[in-house]
Structures are given as C-alpha cells and as structure tokens.
C-alpha positions in Angstrom: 46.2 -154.9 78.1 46.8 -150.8 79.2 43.1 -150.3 77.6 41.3 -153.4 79.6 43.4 -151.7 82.8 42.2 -148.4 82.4 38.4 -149.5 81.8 38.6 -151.6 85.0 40.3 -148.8 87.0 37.3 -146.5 85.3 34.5 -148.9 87.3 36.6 -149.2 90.1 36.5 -145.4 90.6 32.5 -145.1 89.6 32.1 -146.8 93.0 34.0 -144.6 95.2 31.1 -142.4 97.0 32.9 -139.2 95.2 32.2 -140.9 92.0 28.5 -140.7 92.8 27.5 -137.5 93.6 24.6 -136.2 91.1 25.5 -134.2 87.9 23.6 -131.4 89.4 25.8 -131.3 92.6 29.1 -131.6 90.8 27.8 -128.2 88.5 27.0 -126.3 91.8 30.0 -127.5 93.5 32.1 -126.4 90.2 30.6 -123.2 90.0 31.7 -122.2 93.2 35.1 -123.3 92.7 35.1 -120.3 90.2 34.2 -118.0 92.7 37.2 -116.4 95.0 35.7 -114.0 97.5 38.3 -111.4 97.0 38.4 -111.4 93.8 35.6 -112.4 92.0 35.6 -114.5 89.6 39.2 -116.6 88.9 40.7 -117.6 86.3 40.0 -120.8 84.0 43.3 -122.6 85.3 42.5 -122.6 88.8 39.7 -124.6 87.7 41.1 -127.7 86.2 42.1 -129.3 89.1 38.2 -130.1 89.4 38.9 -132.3 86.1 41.6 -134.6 87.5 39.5 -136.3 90.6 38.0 -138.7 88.6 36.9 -139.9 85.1 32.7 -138.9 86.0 33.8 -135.1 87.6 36.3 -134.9 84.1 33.1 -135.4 82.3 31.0 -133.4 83.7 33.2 -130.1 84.2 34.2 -130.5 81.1 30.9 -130.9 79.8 29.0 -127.8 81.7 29.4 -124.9 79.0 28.2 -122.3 81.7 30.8 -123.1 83.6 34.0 -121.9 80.9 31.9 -119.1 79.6 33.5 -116.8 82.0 36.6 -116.0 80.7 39.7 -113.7 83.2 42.9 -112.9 83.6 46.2 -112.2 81.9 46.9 -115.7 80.4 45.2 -115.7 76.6 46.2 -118.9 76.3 43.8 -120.4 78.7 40.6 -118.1 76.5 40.8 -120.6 73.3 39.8 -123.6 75.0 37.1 -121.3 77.9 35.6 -120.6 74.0 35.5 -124.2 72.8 33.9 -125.2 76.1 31.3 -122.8 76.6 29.9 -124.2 73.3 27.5 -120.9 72.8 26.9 -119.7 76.0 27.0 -115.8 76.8 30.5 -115.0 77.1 32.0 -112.5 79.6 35.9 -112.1 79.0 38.1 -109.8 80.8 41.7 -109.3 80.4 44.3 -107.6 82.5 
C-alpha cells in the first residue's frame, strides 16, 4: 500500500508546473545555486536543498556530474559523495 502511495504522489507531483521545467533549465538553474557572489563557489551542502523539491529536480541534480565536481570547504565528509557524483568530470577541490 506505502509503495502504490508513493507512485501516485510521484505523478501527482510530475504535474505541478515546477515538475516541468526542462532538464536543461533545472542544470542552469542548479548551477547557479552553487554560485555565492561573495564567495565564490559554496559548498556541496548548501546544494541539496535543490534535491528535496521534487522526485524529477532529485533526479536531475543528482544526475548532473558537472554540477558536484566542484568540491569546497572545511567539511570532508561532504567530498566522498561530490566524487561519486561527478562520475569523471574534472575535479576542482579546495579545502580550508
């Protein structure tokens, strides 16, 4: 019963008009999330939020490898999982 609920709150969601912005768009938009005008670029966990809006902007974040090969901060324990993601992509990693 929990599994046929979550698959009909999965299609329910694909119809909201966030659910149906173009792969293309979400990248952009997610790449610019990682930018912080101050700063630079942030670091990994101030991009996850962008994961929990909904199941097609989970997939796709998590999904663009550009978009974890970038790799700063303190926090070393968010660089394991920025490796896994960026599935061969140039790396840049700096640490503090």
């Amino acid at each position: 019963l929990e599994g046929q609920l979550q698959k009909l709150r999965v299609q329910r969601n694909s119809l909201l008009p966030i659910s149906t912005l173009p792969t293309e768009v979400l990248t952009e938009i997610f790449a610019l999330c990682r930018i912080h005008e101050d700063y630079g670029w942030i670091e990994m966990q101030n991009l996850l939020p962008v994961t929990w809006v909904c199941h097609q902007w989970r997939e796709v974040a998590l999904s663009c490898a550009t978009l974890w090969a970038h790799i700063e901060g303190s926090n070393l324990r968010w660089a394991l999982p920025s490796i896994e993601r960026s599935r061969g992509s140039s790396l840049v990693a700096e640490f503090s």
